[in-house]
N, C-alpha and C positions, 0 to 999 in steps of 0.2 A: 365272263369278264369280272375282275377283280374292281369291288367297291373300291374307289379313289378315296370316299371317306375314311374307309377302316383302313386300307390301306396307310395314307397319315397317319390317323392315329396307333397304329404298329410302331409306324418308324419313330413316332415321338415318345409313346412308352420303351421302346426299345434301347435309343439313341442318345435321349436328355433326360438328369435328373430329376425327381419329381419334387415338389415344392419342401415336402420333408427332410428330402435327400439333401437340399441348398439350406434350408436350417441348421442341421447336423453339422455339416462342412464349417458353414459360417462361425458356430458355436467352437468348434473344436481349433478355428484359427484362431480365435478371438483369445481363446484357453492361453495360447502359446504365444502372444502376445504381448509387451510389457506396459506396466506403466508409466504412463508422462509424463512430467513433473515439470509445472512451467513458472520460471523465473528463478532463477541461482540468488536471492536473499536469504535470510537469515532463516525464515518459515519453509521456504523450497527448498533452501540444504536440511534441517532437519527432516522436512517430509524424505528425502532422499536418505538419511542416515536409517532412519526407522525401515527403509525399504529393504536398504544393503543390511539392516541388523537380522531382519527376518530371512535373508538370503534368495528376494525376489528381484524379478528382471525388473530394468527399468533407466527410464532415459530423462535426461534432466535438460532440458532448453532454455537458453540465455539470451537475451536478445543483445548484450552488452558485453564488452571483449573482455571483462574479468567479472565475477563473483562477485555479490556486493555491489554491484557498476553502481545502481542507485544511492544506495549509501556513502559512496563515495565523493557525493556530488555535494552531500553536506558534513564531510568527513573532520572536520574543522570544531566540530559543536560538539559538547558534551553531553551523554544521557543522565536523566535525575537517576535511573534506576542502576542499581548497582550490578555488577556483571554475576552473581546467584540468579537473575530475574534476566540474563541475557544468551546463555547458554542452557540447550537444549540437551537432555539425559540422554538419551543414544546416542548423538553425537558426543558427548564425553566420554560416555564410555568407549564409542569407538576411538577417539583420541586419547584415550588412557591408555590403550593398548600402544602404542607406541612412543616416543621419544617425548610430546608437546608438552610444554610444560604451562602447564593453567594459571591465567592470569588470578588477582588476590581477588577473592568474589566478594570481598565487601568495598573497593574502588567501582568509583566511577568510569566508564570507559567512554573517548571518543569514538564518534563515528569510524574514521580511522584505525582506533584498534580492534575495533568490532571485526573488518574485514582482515588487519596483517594475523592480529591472535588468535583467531578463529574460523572464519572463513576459509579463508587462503591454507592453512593447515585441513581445516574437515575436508576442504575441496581437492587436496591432493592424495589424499588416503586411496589407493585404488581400487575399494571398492565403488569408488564413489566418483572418482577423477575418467575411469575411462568410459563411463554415460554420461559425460557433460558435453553437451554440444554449445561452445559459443557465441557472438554474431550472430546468433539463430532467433530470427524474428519471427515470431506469431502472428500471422495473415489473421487466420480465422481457424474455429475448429467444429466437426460437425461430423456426421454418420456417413461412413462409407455406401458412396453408390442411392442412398436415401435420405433424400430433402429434408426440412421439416416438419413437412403437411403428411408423411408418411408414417404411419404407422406399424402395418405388419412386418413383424421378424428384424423392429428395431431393436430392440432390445438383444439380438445374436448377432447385431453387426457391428463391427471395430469403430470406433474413433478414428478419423482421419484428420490431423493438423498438417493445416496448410501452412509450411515457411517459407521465407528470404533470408540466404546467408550470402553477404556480400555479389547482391544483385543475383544470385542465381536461385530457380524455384527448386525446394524440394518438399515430399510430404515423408508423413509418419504415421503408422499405423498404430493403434493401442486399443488395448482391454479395457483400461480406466484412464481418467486426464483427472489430474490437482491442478488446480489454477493458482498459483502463488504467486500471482507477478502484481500485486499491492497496488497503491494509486499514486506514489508519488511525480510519478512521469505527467498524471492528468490534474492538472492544478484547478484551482476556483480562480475566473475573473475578478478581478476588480471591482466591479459594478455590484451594486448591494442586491441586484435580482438575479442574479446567478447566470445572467446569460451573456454567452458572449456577442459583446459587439463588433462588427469589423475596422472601427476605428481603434479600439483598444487591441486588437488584432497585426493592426498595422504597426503599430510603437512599438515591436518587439524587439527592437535594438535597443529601447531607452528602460525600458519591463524586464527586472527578474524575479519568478519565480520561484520562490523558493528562500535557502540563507547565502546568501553570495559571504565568500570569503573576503571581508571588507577591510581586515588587518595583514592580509596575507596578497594572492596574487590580482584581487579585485579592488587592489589597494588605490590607482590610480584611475580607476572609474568613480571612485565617490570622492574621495579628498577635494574639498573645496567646491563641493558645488550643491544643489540646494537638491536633497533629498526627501522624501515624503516613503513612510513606510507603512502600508494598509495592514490591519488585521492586529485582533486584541488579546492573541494567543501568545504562548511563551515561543515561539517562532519570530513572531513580530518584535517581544521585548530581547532576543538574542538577536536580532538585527541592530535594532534602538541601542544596545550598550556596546554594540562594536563601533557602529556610528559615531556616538559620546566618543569613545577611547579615540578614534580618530581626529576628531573634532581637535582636540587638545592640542595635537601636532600641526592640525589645519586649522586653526581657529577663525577662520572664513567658511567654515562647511555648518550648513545651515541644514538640520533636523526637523521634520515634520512629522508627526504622528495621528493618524488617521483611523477612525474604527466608531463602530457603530453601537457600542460600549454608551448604556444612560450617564456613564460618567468614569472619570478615567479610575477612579479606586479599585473597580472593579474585578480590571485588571491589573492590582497588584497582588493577590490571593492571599494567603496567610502570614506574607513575610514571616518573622521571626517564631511565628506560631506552627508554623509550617511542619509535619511530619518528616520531609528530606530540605534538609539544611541547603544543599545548595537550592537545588528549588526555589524554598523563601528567601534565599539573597536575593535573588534577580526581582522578584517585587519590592524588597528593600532599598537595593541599589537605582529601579526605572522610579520608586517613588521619590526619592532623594533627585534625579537628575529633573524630573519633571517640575518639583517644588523648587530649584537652582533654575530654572527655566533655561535651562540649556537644550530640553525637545519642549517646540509649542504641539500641545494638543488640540486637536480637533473632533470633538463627543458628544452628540452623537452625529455621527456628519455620514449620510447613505449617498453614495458615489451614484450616478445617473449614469455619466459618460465620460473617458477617458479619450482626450482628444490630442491632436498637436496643434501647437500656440506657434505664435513668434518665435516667441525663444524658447523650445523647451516644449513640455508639455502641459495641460492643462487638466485638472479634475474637476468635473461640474456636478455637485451634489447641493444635498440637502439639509438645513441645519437648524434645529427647531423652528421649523413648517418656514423658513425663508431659502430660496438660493443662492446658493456660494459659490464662486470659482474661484479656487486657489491655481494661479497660473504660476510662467516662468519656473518651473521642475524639470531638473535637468534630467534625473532618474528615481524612477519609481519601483520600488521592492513592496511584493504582495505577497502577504504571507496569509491569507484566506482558506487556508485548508487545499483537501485535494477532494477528487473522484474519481469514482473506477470507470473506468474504460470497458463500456460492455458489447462494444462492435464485434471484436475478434469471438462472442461467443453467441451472438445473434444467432445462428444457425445451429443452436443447441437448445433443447428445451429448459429452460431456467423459471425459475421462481425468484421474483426478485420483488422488494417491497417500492413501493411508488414514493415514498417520501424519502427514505434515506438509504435508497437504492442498495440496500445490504441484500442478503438471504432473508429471504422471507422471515422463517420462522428465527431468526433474530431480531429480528425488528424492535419487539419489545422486552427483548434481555439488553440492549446497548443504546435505545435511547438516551440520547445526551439531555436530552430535556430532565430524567428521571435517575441517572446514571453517570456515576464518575467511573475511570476504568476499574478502581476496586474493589467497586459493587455491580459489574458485569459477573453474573456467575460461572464457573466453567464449564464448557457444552462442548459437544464433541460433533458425531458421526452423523448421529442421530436429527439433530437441528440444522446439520449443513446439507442433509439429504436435499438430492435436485431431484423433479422430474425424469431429466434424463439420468437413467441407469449408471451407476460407474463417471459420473463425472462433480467434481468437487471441487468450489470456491469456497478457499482455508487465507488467514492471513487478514493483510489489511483492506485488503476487497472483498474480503465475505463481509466486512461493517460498511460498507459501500461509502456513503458520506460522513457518517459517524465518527467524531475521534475519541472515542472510549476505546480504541484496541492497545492492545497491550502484546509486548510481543512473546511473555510467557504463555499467554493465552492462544496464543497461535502454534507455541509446539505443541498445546495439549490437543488442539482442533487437529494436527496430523497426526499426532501418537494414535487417535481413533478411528482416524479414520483410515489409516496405512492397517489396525489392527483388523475395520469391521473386512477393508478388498485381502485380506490376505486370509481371510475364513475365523476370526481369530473375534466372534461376537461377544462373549464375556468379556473381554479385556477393553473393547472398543464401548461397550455400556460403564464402565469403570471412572471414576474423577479420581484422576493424581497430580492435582494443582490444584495450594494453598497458598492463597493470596491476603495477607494484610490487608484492611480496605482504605482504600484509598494511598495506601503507603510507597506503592511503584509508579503511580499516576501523573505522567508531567504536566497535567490541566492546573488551572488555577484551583484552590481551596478556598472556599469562601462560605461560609454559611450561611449567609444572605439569597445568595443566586446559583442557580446549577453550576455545577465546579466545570462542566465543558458550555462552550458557547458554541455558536456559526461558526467563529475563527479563529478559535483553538485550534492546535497543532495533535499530532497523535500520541499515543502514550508513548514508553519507556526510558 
C-alpha cells in the first residue's frame, strides 16, 4: 500500500510551483509592468514627460476631471516665480518638438496659465495623453496579495492601487508608484494647535480654504460683510488685497486679519528690498492698507475654537495671555498652509519624519525653521528612497508640512528618480538645478526671522 504521505507530497511536487518558481513568475510580471504616476500637476506631468522621454510604460492617475484640477482652484493668483523656474526640461523638450509655442520665461505666470500653456499642451502630446486616466481617485496603495506585516518575496510583488472613477471600483497593477499628488486638497485648521475640531468642521459653508476668487465669481460671498482672514503667509496677504480692492466698491465690507505673527511687520518681508519686485509689492501695498487702517490686525491672537455665533461665526482665541472672542464673522478664509494626506499610502512601508511629516531624510534639508526655498539644496533619488522598493513621494508631499518646496525642485526630484527606475544610476546621482538663493521663493524675506513661518504659503 502506497504511503498517503509521499503519496501528497508527489502530487505537490508534481502539481504546484515551488516557492522559487512563484518568485520568478512574480519578478518577471512585475518586469512587464508600468509605472504609476499619481496626480496630473505640474510635478506628475513632468514625472510622466521624463517617462515618455526614456520611452518607458507608464500610467498617470488624476483624481480631477482635467490636469492641473488643483491649481485651478487657485487659478486667479499670480506666481512670484517667473515661468524659466515653472517649466520642466523634458517636458519642453518634448513640447519643442511640436507646434507650442513657449510662453516669455521671464513673465510671471497665473495659476491659470500654468495649466492653458503648459499643462493642457504636455498633457495632450500622445505620448503622454493616452496614460492619463481622469476622475481616477486613489483609495489606497499597497503589495499585491501581501499586507504590510509581510515580509517575504515583497519586494518581487507589484504595487496594487486601489481606485474610484465615478463610483465604480477599479485597481492597477505596477512595478514602481511616484506619489505626486501635493497637499493642497489637505488644508491646516484654523486653530493654532493644528487639530481639527468638529465645531470648526461644522462651518464649512461659512470656511474657505484656500484663495477664493473674491474679485471674480466669489464676488458676492464677501462684499459687504465682515471677513476675518487667518494666516501670515503671502496666501493670507493675496486674500487681504483682494478684500481691500473690494472693500472700495463695498465700503461696508469689514476686513479682519488674523495670525500668530509677534507682530504684523513681520509679515510684510522685504517690501522694496525684496529680490522679486512683485513679491515686495504685496508687503508694500498690505503695509500701506494696514497703516490706512482699512484691515484691523490681530498679533499675536492663537485661535482655540472656531464656533457658530448668533450671527455669523465666532473665533475664540488668545491675545497676549488674555481671551478674545471676535464674533459676528460672517466668512472666514484660512490660509494656514496645507498637509499631506498619508491614508491613501498607510498600507506601504514609508519613512516619514514626525514633525513635519515630509520624507524622512528630508527633514533637515527643508526645515522652515532653518530654510527658505532657496537654501533647500537640490536632492534627488537618493533622499526620497522609501522603505518600500519602487515607490516614491516626489513634489509637495515629499516636504509634508514644510513650505520651502519649490516647484523647480520637484522636476529635479523626478528627472532622478524616473532616471535611478529606469536603470539610468549616474544620471539619477547627478544635480542639474541651479537655484539663486532665495530669489524664486514666495515666503517672506526678512532677516530678522526665518523667511517661512507656520503660515506661509508654498514656493514658486
Amino acid at each position: 500500500m502506497t504511503n498517503s504521505k509521499n503519496l501528497l507530497s508527489n502530487v505537490q511536487g508534481c502539481c504546484s510551483p515551488s516557492p522559487q518558481a512563484i518568485t520568478k513568475s512574480r519578478d518577471n510580471q512585475s518586469k512587464n509592468l508600468p509605472i504609476v504616476v499619481i496626480g496630473a500637476g505640474p510635478v506628475g506631468l513632468a514625472a510622466a514627460a521624463h517617462l515618455a522621454e526614456r520611452g518607458q510604460s507608464f500610467l498617470l492617475l488624476e483624481a480631477g476631471g482635467k490636469v492641473g484640477a488643483n491649481i485651478l482652484s487657485w487659478g486667479h493668483i499670480r506666481l512670484f516665480s517667473p515661468w524659466r523656474y515653472n517649466i520642466d526640461k523634458a517636458a519642453m523638450s518634448l513640447l519643442a518638438q511640436t507646434d507650442w509655442k513657449h510662453p516669455d520665461l521671464e513673465k510671471l505666470p497665473t495659476g491659470n496659465e500654468i495649466v492653458e500653456q503648459y499643462l493642457e499642451p504636455l498633457s495632450k502630446l500622445p505620448a503622454i495623453n493616452l496614460n492619463i486616466h481622469l476622475n481616477t481617485k486613489v483609495l489606497s496603495i499597497g503589495k499585491k496579495d501581501i499586507d504590510k506585516m509581510k515580509t517575504l518575496n515583497r519586494e518581487k510583488a507589484p504595487f496594487i492601487i486601489h481606485t474610484e472613477t465615478k463610483g465604480e471600483y477599479k485597481t492597477y497593477e505596477a512595478r514602481a508608484v511616484i506619489d505626486a499628488t501635493g497637499t493642497w486638497g489637505s488644508p491646516n485648521p484654523a486653530v493654532s494647535s493644528g487639530v481639527w475640531l468638529k465645531e470648526e468642521k461644522a462651518l464649512h459653508n461659512q470656511i474657505f480654504y484656500g484663495i477664493p476668487n473674491i474679485l471674480g465669481k466669489e464676488k458676492s460671498r464677501y462684499a459687504g460683510k465682515r471677513v476675518a482672514v487667518v494666516g501670515g503667509g503671502h496666501s493670507a496677504i493675496n486674500s487681504l488685497l483682494d478684500l481691500a480692492k473690494l472693500k472700495e466698491s463695498y465700503p461696508e465690507t469689514n476686513i479682519l486679519w488674523i495670525m500668530r505673527r509677534q507682530n504684523v511687520e513681520a509679515a510684510y518681508g522685504g517690501e522694496e528690498k525684496d529680490a522679486l519686485e512683485a513679491r515686495g509689492a504685496l508687503g508694500t501695498k498690505i503695509h500701506k492698507l494696514v497703516d490706512d487702517q482699512i484691515i484691523k490686525v490681530f498679533t499675536p491672537f492663537f485661535i482655540q475654537q472656531v464656533k457658530k455665533s448668533n450671527k455669523g461665526s465666532a473665533l475664540i482665541g488668545i491675545q497676549n495671555g488674555k481671551e478674545m472672542t471676535l464674533e459676528e464673522i460672517d466668512e472666514v478664509i484660512v490660509n494656514t498652509g496645507s498637509r499631506p494626506d498619508l491614508l491613501m499610502v498607510s498600507e506601504v512601508r514609508t519613512s516619514i519624519d514626525t514633525s513635519t511629516e515630509s520624507v524622512h531624510e528630508l527633514a533637515p534639508l527643508i526645515d522652515p525653521n532653518l530654510h527658505s526655498c532657496g537654501t533647500v539644496r537640490p536632492h534627488g533619488e537618493k533622499e526620497l528612497r522609501q522603505p518600500e522598493k519602487g515607490f516614491y513621494i516626489v513634489g509637495a508631499k515629499s516636504y509634508g508640512r514644510a513650505p520651502t518646496f519649490l516647484m523647480a525642485t520637484g522636476y529635479e526630484q523626478v528627472r532622478s528618480v524616473v532616471a535611478y527606475l529606469t536603470g539610468d544610476k549616474a544620471a539619477s546621482k547627478k544635480v542639474e538645478l541651479d537655484l539663486p538663493e532665495t530669489g524664486v521663493c514666495s515666503v517672506n524675506v526678512n532677516t530678522k526671522t526665518s523667511c517661512c513661518d507656520d503660515t506661509a504659503s508654498s514656493c514658486s
